[in-house]
N, C-alpha and C positions, 0 to 999 in steps of 0.2 A: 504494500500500500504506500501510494506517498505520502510526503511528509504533510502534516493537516497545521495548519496555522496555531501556537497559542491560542488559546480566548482568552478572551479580555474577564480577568478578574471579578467584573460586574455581571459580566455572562455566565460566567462558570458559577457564582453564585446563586443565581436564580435560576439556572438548571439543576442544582444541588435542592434548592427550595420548592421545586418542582416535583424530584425523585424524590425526595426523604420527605414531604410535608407530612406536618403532625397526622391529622386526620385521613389523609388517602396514600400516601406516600409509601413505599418500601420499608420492612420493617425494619428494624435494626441486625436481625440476625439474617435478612436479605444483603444487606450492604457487605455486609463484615463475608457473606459467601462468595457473594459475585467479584468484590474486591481481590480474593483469594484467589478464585481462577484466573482472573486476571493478571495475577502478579502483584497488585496493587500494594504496598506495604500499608498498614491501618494504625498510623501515628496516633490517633486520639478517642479510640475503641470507648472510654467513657464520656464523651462528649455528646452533645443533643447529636440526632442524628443527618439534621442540616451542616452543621459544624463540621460533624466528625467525617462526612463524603467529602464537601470542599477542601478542605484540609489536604484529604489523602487523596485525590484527582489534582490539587491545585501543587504539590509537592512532588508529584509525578510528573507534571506536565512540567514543570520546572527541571526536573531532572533530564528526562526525554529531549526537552527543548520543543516541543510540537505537542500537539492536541488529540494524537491518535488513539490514547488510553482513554480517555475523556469520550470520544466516538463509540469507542469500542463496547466503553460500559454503560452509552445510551441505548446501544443496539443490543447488548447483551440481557441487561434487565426489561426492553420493550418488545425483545421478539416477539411477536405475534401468535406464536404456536405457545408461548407459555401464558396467554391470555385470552384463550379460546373461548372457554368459560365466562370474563368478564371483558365482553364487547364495550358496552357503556364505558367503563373504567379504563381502558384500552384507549379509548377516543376521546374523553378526557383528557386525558396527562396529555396523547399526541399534537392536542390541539394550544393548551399549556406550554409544552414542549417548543411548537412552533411560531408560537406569541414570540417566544424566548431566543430561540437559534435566528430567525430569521435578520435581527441586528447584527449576526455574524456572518449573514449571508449561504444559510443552508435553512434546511428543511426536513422533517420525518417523515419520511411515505410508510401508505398503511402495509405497505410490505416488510416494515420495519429497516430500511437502510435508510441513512441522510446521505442527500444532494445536495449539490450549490446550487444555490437558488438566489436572484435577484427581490431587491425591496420591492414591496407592493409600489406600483407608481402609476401600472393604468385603472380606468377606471372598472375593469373589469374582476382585477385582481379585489379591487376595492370594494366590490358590488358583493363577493365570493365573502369576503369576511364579514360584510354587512349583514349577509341573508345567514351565514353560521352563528354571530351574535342574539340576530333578529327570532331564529327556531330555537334556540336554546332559551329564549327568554317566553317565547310563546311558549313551551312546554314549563315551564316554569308558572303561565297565565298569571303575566304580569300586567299591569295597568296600561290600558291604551292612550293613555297620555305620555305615557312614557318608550312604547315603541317607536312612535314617530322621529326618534331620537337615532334609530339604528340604518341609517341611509351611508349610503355609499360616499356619499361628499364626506360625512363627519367620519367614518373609517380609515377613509383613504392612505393614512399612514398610519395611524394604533389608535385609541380610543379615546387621549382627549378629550376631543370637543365634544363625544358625544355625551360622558360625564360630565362636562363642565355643562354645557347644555340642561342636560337631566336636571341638574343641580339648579341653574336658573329657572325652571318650570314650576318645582318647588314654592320657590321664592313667589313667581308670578300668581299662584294659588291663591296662597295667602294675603296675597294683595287685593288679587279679584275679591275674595271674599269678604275682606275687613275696611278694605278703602285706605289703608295706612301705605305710607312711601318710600319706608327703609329698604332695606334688604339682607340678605344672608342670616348669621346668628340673631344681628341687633335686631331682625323683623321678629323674628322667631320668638324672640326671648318677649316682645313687647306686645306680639297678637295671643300669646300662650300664656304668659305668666300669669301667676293670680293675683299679683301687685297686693300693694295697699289694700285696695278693697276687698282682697279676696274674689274676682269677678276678671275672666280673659276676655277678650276681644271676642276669641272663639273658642266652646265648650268642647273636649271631645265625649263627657258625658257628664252627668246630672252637678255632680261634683260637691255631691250632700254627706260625702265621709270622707275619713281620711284614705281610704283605699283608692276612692276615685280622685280626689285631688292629690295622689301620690301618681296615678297612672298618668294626671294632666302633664304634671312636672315631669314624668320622668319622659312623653314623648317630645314635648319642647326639648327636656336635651338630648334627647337622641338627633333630631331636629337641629340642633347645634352642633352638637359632634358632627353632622356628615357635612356640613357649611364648612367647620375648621377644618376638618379633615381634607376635602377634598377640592370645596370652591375656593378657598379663599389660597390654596398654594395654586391650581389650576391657575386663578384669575390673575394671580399679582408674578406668577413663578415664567422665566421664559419657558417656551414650549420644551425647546430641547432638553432644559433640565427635570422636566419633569413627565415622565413615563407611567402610562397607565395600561397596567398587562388587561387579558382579554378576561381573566379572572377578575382583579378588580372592577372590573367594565361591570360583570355581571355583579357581583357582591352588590353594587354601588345601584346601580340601575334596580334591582330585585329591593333593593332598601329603599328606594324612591321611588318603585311603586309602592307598598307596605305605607308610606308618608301618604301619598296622592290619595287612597283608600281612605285612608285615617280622616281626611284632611276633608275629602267630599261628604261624610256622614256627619262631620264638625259642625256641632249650630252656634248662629252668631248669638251674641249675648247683649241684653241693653247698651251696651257699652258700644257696640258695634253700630246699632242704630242712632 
């Protein structure tokens, strides 16, 4: 085989965070095997298991000088005949996978080898990710306010705008609904909160205990967290520095449908009139 290019340390991370992730990821006595056949030597065996892959991929690829153990153990752990059984899970991570490879300019085919492969740049390629966002989220039966977000212009190179979008949608909700003019956290915190008087802009239910005025508070901040979280670096951060995998995309989008829901059943309250 030739020689495969280093990746770039940010790369090799988030494929590491891909394979080992907590919840879906390879387990730890998966790593520490495939690692073996490999060759791989397993410097940090007690370390989380995102760590302890990058580590011992990123100390081999140093050694080696090239990237071909790094390949080796994507196609090793994703062969296809060792996931016969879990189709879903298989297409998943490949999809994960190629959020991720394809800033080094490669790719995972479902036959399990990686190609080089060019940045998405036409609009076709663009359209292809838009409609794999767009069904994932429809099997999800996410709010139609919020698919209108999954188009081809806002894909066209990774998911940004369609988050940053999403996230303004949000905003514009609650505006529609209250008549107030801020935006992001500050809206949130000011059509939600129960202020002084105990009384929000808008109810998301009767709010006559503390349970229900704990559930008020606690969606206003969730309501703020995905503002901090994601509008307010998207809005103020140059694009380039700030990358949104196809994961996030969904996380982020599936939580601002969850908001939009919340948000249309919300009754406005005297204060609002």
């Amino acid at each position: 085989m030739a020689a495969i290019p280093e990746f770039d340390p940010n790369v090799l991370e988030r494929i590491c965070e891909v394979l080992a992730d907590t919840s879906s990821g390879l387990t730890g006595s998966e790593i520490g095997k495939h690692l073996g056949l490999l060759g791989i030597a397993d410097p940090m065996p007690g370390m989380t298991k995102r760590v302890r892959l990058f580590e011992a991929l990123r100390l081999r690829q140093e050694q080696d000088r090239c990237g071909n153990l790094v390949v080796a153990f994507i196609q090793q752990t994703m062969s296809p005949v060792r996931h016969t059984g879990s189709k879903d899970w298989f297409e998943n991570k490949r999809a994960e996978l190629n959020t991720v490879l394809a800033f080094a300019g490669y790719e995972f085919g479902a036959d399990g080898q990686i190609r080089v492969r060019a940045a998405a740049k036409t609009i076709d390629q663009a359209e292809q990710k838009a409609q794999r966002l767009r069904s994932e989220l429809l099997r999800r039966g996410v709010h139609a306010d919020v698919l209108k977000f999954c188009t081809a212009e806002l894909v066209k190179d990774d998911y940004f705008h369609a988050v940053l979008e999403a996230t303004k949608s949000v905003s514009q909700k609650i505006r529609d609904k209250t008549g107030l003019g801020s935006d992001g956290g500050e809206l949130a915190m000011k059509a939600l909160s129960l202020g002084q008087v105990g009384v929000p802009f808008l109810a998301f239910n009767s709010l006559r205990n503390d349970s229900e005025k704990s559930e008020q508070s606690g969606l206003m901040n969730l309501m703020v967290g995905m503002f901090s979280t994601f509008r307010n670096p998207t809005a103020h951060a140059a694009r380039i520095n700030w990358h949104v995998t196809e994961q996030d995309a969904l996380d982020l989008l599936t939580m601002a449908s969850f908001l939009h829901r919340r948000l249309d059943a919300a009754a406005r309250t005297p204060r609002t009139a």
